[in-house]
C-alpha positions as CSV (number, residue, x, y, z in Angstrom):
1,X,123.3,84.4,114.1
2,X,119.7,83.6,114.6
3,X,119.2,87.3,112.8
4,X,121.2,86.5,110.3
5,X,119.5,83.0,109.3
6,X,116.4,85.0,109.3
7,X,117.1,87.3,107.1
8,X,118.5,85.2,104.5
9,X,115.6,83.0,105.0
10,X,113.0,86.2,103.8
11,X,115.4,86.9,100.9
12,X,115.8,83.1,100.0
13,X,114.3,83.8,95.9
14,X,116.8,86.4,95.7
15,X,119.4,83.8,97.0
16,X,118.0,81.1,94.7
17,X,118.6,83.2,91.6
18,X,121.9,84.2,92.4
19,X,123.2,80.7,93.5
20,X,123.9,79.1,90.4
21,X,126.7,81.3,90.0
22,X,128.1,80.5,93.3
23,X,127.6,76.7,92.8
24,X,129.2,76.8,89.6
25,X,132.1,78.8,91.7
26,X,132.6,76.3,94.2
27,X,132.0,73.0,91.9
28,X,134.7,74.3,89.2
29,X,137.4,77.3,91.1
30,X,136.9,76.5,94.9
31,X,137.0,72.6,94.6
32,X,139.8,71.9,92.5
33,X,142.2,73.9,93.6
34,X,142.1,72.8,97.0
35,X,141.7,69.4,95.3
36,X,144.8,69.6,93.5
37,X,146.7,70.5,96.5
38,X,145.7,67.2,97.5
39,X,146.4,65.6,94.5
40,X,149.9,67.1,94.6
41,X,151.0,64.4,97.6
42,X,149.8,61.3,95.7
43,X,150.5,59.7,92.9
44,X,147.3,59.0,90.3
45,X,147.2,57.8,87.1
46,X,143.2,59.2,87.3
47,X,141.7,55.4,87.2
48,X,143.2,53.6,89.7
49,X,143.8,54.1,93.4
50,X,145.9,57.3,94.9
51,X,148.9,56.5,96.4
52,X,149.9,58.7,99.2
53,X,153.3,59.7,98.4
54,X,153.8,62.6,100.5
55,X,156.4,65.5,98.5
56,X,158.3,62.9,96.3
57,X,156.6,64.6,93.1
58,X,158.3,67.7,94.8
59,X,161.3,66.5,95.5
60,X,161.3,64.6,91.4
61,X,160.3,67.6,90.3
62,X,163.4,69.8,91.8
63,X,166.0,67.2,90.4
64,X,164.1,67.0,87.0
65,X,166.4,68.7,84.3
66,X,163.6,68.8,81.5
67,X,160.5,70.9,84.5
68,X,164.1,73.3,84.7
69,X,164.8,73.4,81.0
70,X,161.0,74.2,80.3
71,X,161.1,77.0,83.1
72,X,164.8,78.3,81.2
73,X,162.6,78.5,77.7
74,X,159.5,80.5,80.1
75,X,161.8,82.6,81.1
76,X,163.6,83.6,78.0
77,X,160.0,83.8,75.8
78,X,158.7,85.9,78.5
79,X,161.6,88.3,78.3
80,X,161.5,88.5,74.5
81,X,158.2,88.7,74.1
82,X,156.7,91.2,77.2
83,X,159.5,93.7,77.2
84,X,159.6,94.9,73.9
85,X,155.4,94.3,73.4
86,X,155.0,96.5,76.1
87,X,157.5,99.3,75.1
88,X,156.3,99.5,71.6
89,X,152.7,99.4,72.9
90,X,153.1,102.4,75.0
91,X,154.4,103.9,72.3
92,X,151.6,103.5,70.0
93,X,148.9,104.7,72.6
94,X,151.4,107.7,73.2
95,X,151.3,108.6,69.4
96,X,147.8,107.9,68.9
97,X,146.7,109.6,71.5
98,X,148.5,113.1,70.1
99,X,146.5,115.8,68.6
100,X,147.7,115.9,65.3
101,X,146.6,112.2,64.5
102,X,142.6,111.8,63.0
103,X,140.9,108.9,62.5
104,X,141.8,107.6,66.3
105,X,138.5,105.1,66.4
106,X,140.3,103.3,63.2
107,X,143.9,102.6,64.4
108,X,142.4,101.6,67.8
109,X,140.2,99.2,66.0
110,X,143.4,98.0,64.0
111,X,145.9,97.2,66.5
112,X,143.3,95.4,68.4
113,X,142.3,92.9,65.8
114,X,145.2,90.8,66.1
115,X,144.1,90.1,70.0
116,X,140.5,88.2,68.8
117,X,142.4,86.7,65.3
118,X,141.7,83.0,66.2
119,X,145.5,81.8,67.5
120,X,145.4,78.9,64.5
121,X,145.4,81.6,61.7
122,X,148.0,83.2,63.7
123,X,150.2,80.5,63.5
124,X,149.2,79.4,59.9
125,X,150.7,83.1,59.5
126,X,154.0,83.1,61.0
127,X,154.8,79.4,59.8
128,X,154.1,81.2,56.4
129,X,156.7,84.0,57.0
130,X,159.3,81.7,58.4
131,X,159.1,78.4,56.8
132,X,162.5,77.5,56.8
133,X,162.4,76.6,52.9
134,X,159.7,78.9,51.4
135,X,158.8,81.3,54.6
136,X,158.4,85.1,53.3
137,X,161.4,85.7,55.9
138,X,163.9,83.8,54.1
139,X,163.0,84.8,50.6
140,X,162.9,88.4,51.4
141,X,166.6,87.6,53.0
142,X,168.4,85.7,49.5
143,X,167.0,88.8,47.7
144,X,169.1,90.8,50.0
145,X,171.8,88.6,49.4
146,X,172.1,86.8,52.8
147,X,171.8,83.5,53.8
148,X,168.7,81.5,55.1
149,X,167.9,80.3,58.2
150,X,166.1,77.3,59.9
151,X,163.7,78.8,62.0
152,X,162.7,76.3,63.7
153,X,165.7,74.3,64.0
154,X,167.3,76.3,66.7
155,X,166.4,77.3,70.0
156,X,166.6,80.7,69.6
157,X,164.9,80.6,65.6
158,X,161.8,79.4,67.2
159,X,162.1,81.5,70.7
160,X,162.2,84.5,68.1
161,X,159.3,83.2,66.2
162,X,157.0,82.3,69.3
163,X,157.6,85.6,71.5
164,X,157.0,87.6,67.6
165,X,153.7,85.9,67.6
166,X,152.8,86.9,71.2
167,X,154.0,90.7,70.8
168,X,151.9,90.7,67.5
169,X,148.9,89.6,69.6
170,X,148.8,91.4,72.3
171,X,150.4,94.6,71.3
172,X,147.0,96.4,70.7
173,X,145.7,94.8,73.7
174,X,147.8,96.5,75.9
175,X,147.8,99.6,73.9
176,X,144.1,100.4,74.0
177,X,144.9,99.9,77.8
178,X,147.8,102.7,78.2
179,X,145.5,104.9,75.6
180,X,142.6,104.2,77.7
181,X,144.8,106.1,80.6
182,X,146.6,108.6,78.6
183,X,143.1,110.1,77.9
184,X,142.9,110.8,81.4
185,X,145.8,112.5,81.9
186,X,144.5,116.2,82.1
187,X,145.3,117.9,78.8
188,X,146.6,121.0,80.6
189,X,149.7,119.0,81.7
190,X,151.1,119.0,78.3
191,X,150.0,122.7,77.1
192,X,151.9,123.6,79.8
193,X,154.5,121.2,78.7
194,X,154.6,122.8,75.4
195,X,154.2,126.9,76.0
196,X,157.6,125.8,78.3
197,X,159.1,124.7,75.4
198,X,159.2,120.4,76.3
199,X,160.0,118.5,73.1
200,X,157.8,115.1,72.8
201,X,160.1,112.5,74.5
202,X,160.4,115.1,77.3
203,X,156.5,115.1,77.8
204,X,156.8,111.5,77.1
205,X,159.3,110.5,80.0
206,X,158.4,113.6,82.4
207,X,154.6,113.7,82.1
208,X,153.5,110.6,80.6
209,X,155.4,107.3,82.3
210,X,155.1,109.3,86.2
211,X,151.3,109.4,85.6
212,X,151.0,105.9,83.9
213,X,152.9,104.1,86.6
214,X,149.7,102.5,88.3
215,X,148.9,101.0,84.2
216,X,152.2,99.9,83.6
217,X,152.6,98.1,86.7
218,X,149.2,96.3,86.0
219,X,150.4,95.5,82.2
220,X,153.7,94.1,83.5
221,X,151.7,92.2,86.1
222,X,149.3,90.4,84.1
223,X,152.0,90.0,81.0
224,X,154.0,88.3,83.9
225,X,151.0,85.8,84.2
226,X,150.6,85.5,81.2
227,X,154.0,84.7,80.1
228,X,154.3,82.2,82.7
229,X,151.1,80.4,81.0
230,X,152.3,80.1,77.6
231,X,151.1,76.9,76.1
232,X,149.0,77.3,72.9
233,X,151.4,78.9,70.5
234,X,154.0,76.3,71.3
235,X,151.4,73.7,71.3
236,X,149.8,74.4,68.1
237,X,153.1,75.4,66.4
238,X,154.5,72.1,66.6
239,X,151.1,70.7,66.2
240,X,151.0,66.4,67.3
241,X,154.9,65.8,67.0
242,X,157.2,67.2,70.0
243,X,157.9,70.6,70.9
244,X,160.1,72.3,68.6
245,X,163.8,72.8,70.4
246,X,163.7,75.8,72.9
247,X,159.4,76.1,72.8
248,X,159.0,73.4,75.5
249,X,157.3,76.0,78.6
250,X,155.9,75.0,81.8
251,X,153.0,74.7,81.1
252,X,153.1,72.5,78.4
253,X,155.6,70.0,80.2
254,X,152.6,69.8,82.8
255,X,150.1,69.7,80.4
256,X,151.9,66.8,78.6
257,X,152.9,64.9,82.1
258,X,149.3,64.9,83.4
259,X,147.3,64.0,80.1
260,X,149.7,62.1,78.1
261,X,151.4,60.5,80.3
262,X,148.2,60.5,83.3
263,X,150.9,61.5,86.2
264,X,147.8,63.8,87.4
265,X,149.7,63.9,91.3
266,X,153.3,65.2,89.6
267,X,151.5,68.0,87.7
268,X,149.6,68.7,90.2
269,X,152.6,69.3,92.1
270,X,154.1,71.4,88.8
271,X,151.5,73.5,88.8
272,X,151.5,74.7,92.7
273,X,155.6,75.3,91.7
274,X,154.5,77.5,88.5
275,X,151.8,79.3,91.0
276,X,154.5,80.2,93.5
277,X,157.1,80.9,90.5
278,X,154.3,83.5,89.1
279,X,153.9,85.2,92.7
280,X,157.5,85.6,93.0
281,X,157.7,87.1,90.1
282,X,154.5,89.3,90.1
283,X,155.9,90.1,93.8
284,X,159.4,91.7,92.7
285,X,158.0,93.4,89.8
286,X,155.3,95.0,92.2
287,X,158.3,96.3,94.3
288,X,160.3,97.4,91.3
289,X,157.5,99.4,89.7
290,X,155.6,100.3,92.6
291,X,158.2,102.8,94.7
292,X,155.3,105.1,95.9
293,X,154.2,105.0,99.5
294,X,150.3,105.0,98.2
């Protein structure tokens, strides 16, 4: 031990440069979230005193209809939105990344625009397209001789419009990530492939998915996370009036209970049920994808 002292006492300027980072760690990562786990059994209104209530914001929050509602519309959002984002994304790195398509710098540029377009032009967009009066949407659906519809009257209307927006955004994100590792896939695979006389979707499903697994699996992990933290397009889509009808998530049910209503303790509590919810999910989808032994 004495050793060790020592020798971080002849490196200390190397330490000293270096430990802002770590102080800014522990100040703003380390402390609060051990912080909040203490926060969790007490009830705060973030002036006042803490009350020590033990796990009655747990036990509130099980028997709460609108934390189970929110974590219905997560779940349904998350479904719409990651499963066909992904499976569309996939398919654009896969085309891309064929030999007979030029300018590959420009559509990879392209489809990842969307991801750094700031998320209030985003929504400026799509409230645009399906205003439920004068979207582009409806218009482009009376010239086709069908009815309108009030997009964001009904749960699904604005679950539709919500998971469009986050597929749109993130559909070149993820892309650039499978393209990234189909261009390591050894060319020779799918000469082979072709002299053998594979069509496309048989390269596709025999040659590309078996080799991407590791990729997909961390795209489905991290769109897990991230579908479980879906707050601003709901928030900004409804803007200062109340969620629109199916877009109240998790996260903005705890976002609106700790700094609307200042129950910091009970969202607290939400949010150590939303970490767990996320590992359980990230957890089955890790033994769904990941059948390998390695």
């Amino acid at each position: 031990m004495g050793g060790l002292l020592k020798e971080i006492y002849k490196s200390r300027t190397l330490y000293l440069f270096i430990s802002p980072f770590y102080i800014l760690f522990l100040c703003f990562s380390v402390f609060p979230i051990f912080f909040s786990i203490y926060l969790a059994a007490h009830s705060w209104d973030g002036i006042g005193e803490m009350k020590y209530v033990g796990l009655d914001n747990f036990v509130y929050l099980f028997n709460d209809p609108v934390f189970w509602k929110a974590l219905q519309n997560n779940i349904i959002l998350w479904l719409l939105s990651n499963g066909p984002m992904l499976v569309i994304s996939l398919a654009i790195a896969f085309i891309i990344n064929l030999q007979l398509v030029k300018f590959k710098s420009f559509f990879r540029i392209a489809f990842f625009l969307p991801n750094i377009t700031a998320m209030v032009a985003v929504v400026i967009i799509f409230q645009s397209f399906f205003g439920n009066e004068f979207g582009l949407m409806n218009y482009l659906l009376t010239e086709l001789g069908l009815n309108k519809i009030a997009w964001f009257n009904s749960e699904l209307g604005v679950q539709t419009v919500i998971a469009l927006m986050i597929g749109w955004r993130y559909m070149g994100y993820n892309a650039i990530i499978y393209l990234s590792g189909l261009q390591k896939i050894p060319k020779d695979y799918y000469e082979a492939a072709e002299l053998d006389g594979a069509t496309l979707f048989q390269q596709f499903t025999k040659i590309t998915l078996p080799v991407l697994r590791p990729i997909i699996l961390f795209t489905i992990m991290m769109s897990t996370i991230g579908g479980f933290q879906i707050f601003t397009e709901p928030q900004v889509l409804a803007g200062p009036q109340s969620p629109y009808p199916g877009s109240d998530t998790v996260v903005l049910y705890l976002f609106r209970e700790g700094f609307k209503y200042q129950h910091f303790g009970y969202a607290a509590s939400v949010s150590w049920i939303l970490f767990i919810i996320i590992g359980l999910f990230s957890f089955i989808n890790w033994k769904f994808f990941n059948k390998s032994e390695d």
